[in-house]
Each structure stands twice: as C-alpha cells, then as structure tokens.
C-alpha positions, 0 to 999 in steps of 0.5 A: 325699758324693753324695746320691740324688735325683729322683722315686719310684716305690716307697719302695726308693732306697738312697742317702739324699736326697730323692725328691720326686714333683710330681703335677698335680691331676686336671684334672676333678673332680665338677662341672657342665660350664656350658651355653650353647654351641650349633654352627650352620652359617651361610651367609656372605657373609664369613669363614673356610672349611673349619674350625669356628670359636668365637665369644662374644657379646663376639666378635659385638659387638666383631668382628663386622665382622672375623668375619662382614664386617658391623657388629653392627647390621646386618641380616645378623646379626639371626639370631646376634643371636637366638642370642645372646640366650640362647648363649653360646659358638657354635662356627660353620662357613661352608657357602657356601665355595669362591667367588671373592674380590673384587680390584682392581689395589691389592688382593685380599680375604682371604676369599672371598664377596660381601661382598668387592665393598664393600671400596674402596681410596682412595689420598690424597697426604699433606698434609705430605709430597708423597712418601707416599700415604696408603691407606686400606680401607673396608668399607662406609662403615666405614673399618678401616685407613689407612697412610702409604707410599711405595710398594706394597711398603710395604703391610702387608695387614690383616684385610680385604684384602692388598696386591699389592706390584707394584702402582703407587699413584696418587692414587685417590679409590675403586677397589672390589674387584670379582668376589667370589662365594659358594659353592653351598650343598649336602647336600655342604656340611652332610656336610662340616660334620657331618664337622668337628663330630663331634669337638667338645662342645655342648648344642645344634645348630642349622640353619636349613634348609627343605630336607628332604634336610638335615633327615633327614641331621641327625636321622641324625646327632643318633641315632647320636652320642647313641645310638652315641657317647654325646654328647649334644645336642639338635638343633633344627630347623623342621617336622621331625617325628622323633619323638625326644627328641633333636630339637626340633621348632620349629613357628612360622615367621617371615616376614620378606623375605629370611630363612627361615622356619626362622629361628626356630631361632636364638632357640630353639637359643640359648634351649635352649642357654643354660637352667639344668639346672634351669630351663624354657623354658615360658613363656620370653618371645620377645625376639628381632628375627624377625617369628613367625607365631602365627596358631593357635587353641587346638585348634591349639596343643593338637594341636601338643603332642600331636605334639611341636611347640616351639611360641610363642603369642601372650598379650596384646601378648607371644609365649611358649613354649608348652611346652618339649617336644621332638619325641617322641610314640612313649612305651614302658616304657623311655622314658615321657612324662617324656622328652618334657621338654626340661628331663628331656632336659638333666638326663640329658644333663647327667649323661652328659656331665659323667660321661664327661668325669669318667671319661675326664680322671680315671680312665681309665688312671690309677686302679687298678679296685681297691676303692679306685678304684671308691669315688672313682669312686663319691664323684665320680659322687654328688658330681655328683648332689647337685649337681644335687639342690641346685640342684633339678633332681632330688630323692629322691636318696640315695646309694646310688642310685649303684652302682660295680662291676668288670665282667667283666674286671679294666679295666672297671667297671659303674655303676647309678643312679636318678633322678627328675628334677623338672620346672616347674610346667605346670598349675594345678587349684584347687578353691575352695569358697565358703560 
C-alpha cells in the first residue's frame, strides 16, 4: 500500500501518512546585542588592503606579528593596545595601501608596506645532509618559519613572504628584502574606508586624524547612517566641535614623539565601546600607554563640559574622565540635556539596534501583520525593555509603554513607547546640621 508523506502546508493531504514540517527557531529573539566592537581605520606598515577585517584582543596577542608585522609588545601597536583595554572586537581597515612590496633574488613580501625591508632571508647548508639547504625567514629578529629543501621549487610560501621557484639557493647568511613603500594616505583613502564600512554593525568608530577635511567627512558620515539609515553609533574624535549627540568630542592630546596628538581616541572609542548599557565612563581611570596633556584649571574643565568636550583630568597621581559627555551643546523641546549622556546615547542606541535587528531577522516577511503578529512583535519589543530595567539601565517601565499598531497599508506596522533611562551619579550636595 503507498503512503503519503512530505511536508505541509495546510492540513488538506488525501492519502494517509506522515506530514512533518521541520521549522528553524528564529535566529533572533528579545535579547541585548553584547558591545565592545569598535571600527578604526589604521595606518599600517603591514597588512591586508582594501578590505575590512576583524580582529579580537586574543587575535592582537597571538598574532599580531602575522596581522600587523610587529610583535604585541611593541611600540607600533601602543595605539590598539589602548583599544583593547576596553574593545572587544575591532573591525580595522588599512588606509596607506597601494604601496610597493619588499623583494630580494629568494623572495617577495606578501603584503605591501614598509615593514616588508625587515624581513631577511637566510640560506644554511643542512648539517646532516650536504644536498639540502635549510631556509629560514625572519622578521625582525623573530624567526617565523624555517624549511629543508633541495631546491627553490621546493619552497613553500608562508605568511610573511613568497618564494620565487626560479630562484638558485646558495649558501646566504642574510639577504633583506628591499623596496618596500606604503601608501599616500588621503581623503580619498578615509572615502574608500567609509564606502566599506557602511555595511557592518559597531558601537563605535574611531579615527585618529588631525586633519579637518576628514573630520567633517566623518561627522557627515555618523549623521545620516544614524539619522537616514537608522544605524547607530558613536563617533570619536579629537577636537571636533560638532555639536551632535552622535560625536565624541576628546579634548586632551598626547604628546608622545612619533604619534598624533589625536591618539587618545584609541583609549576612549575602546572605553566607549566597551561600558555596559547601564554603566559610565565618569570617572573611569585612564590605564593606557599615552602620555595625556591634563594641563587644565578648574574654570577650563568646566567650560569644557559646557561645550561638550570628553575631557580627562588629573586627581592625585591618576587621570580620570571627567564627565561622560558627548559633543551636544545646542538643546531643543525634542532632544533635552539628558542626551548630552553618553550612557542616555547607549541606551537608546541600544534599543534601536537590538529592535531592528529583532524586526529584520524575525518578522520581516515571515509574520502575518495580523492581531496575533503584532502581540509577538509587541511581547519581544517589551521583553527587551525589562531587560534593560533589570539591569538598571532604565526605570518606571510598564508594559504598556510599548504600543504596536497596523499602519496605513496592510504590511506596516506603527510602534510607540517611552522611556526614562537612568543615569550615574554626577554630584553630591549634602546638608549637615551640627548641634
């Protein structure tokens, strides 16, 4: 006897047998989205071109020699070790691409940049066997990789160089690679970065430029993905007065020889990046590598906070953030004082991110807009809000702060809320009356 089967649909099959649908759990559900991620565009002596890339903290200590051509400790990456005081994941991009890389008659660097004229090639004869050659690459002083061969078309490249197979291997103590150049660095080369950045998710970007052209390009940028596009993110910068709650305006600069003075923004988009939804950055102590200018009297810091400058202070023998404020001065009826808060500005960003992402990965084509859709839709966008009043990043919510309605057509759908998000403790006045 034949017997139906398959999947379903409706319940309408003639012939008997088993109808069995396997149905994924919807890969969102009402939870917070975790923070810590930051994007930078870096200048690199090393490393990979025109893409974005990701790195982790345990990525920069293990492999920061493969990533960036330097060892974690070195001077060259004090900047991302500032970052990663406080990021998590850093989505990087390589501005000064497009230069030339380092070679030699043995082998040629696999990325471009500077860093490429420290790699040296040695060629030993084997001790136990006259007909090979060990070859061994250093970068550095550090060696990354050592082979036994016979001849060049033996070599296998590694992460540092490849081997050009025509070559003939003689005894060589070190040969340098030679002729390795960065890329001019541009507005061009911060539009291209901007361009591939567009697509991704982050709390924070950073960019450490003195350069005014490139500051106005990101403020632009930072407007209309959050005002146009509806991504949210701060955006920190060094002396960059834009008087939006979207920007971080860093006030202090460092003065160590070789760096810019705008390197306090690794420490700050990291710190920034990384703080809880319902925590500070007031009064965070500074932990990083940079030597910060907190050369400011009390009238000085604050004026700062009147025109919404990020500003570190000196108390005692330790540097702390003075208020965690971004760079709005200009208060209206819709967008009052509280929103000069950074932690006000990681609340609701908060919300609009892990709402969308909700509505896009959940609903969006998949739930019918009927009655009983619009309760889901309703149950997931409260069940994030208690969340957040948990963990006491807002407060006074009820559910029914959250409504969901059908729109003007039969696909859309209307929400409205309120919330009074909760800030930290700022100043003390205390009254003690003494018999």
């Amino acid at each position: 006897m034949a017997f139906g089967g398959g999947t379903f649909t409706t319940q309408n099959k003639t012939l008997p047998g088993a109808y069995i649908n396997f149905v994924s759990q919807a890969s969102a559900n009402a939870a917070l989205s975790e923070r810590g991620i930051v994007t930078m565009p870096l200048e690199m002596d090393w490393g990979r071109e025109d893409d974005v890339f990701m790195v982790t903290n345990e990525d920069l200590q293990k492999n920061s020699m493969k990533i960036f051509g330097y060892a974690y400790d070195s001077e060259k990456l004090k900047g991302l070790r500032d970052l990663f005081i406080g990021a998590r994941t850093l989505y990087a991009y390589r501005l000064n691409g497009g230069g030339e890389k380092a070679a030699n008659e043995f082998a040629q660097a696999v990325h471009t940049g500077v860093r490429g004229n420290d790699i040296r090639i040695s060629i030993q004869s084997d001790a136990d066997e006259a007909t090979l050659f060990e070859v061994t690459t250093y970068v550095g002083n550090t060696k990354v990789d050592t082979q036994k061969v016979t001849t060049a078309t033996e070599l296998t490249g590694n992460e540092f160089v490849s081997f050009k197979p025509d070559a003939e291997l003689a005894v060589t103590v070190s040969a340098p690679l030679t002729g390795g150049t960065n890329g001019t660095v541009d507005v061009a080369s911060y539009q291209a970065y901007a361009d591939k950045i567009e697509s991704y998710s982050y709390n924070i970007m950073g960019i450490v430029t003195a350069e005014e052209a490139v500051k106005k390009l990101f403020v632009a940028f930072n407007k209309r993905l959050r005002d146009e596009m509806g991504i949210k993110f701060q955006l920190v910068l060094h002396e960059m007065p834009a008087d939006t709650l979207g920007v971080i305006n860093v006030k202090n600069k460092t003065t160590d020889i070789g760096w810019s003075e705008a390197s306090l923004v690794y420490w700050v988009s990291g710190a920034e990046a990384g703080c809880a939804v319902n925590k500070s950055c007031q009064n965070k102590r500074y932990d990083g590598e940079f030597t910060i200018d907190t050369a400011y009297t009390q009238a000085e810091l604050s004026a700062a906070i009147r025109a919404g400058e990020f500003m570190l202070h000196r108390v005692n023998s330790e540097i702390h953030v003075l208020s965690d404020i971004n760079s709005m001065v200009t208060v209206t009826d819709t967008c009052g004082e509280v929103f000069k808060e950074n932690q006000t500005i990681r609340v609701i960003d908060q919300i609009a991110n892990d709402d969308a992402v909700l509505f896009q990965t959940k609903y969006l084509g998949v739930v019918s807009n009927n009655a009983s859709g619009r309760i889901s839709l309703w149950s997931d966008l409260v069940k994030i809000r208690q969340t957040l009043q948990d963990m006491g990043a807002i407060e006074n919510f009820e559910d029914t702060d959250v409504t969901v309605e059908q729109g003007e057509n039969k696909k859309s759908v209307v929400i409205t809320g309120n919330i009074e998000v909760v800030n930290t403790m700022d100043k003390l006045y205390m009254t003690v009356m003494v018999a």
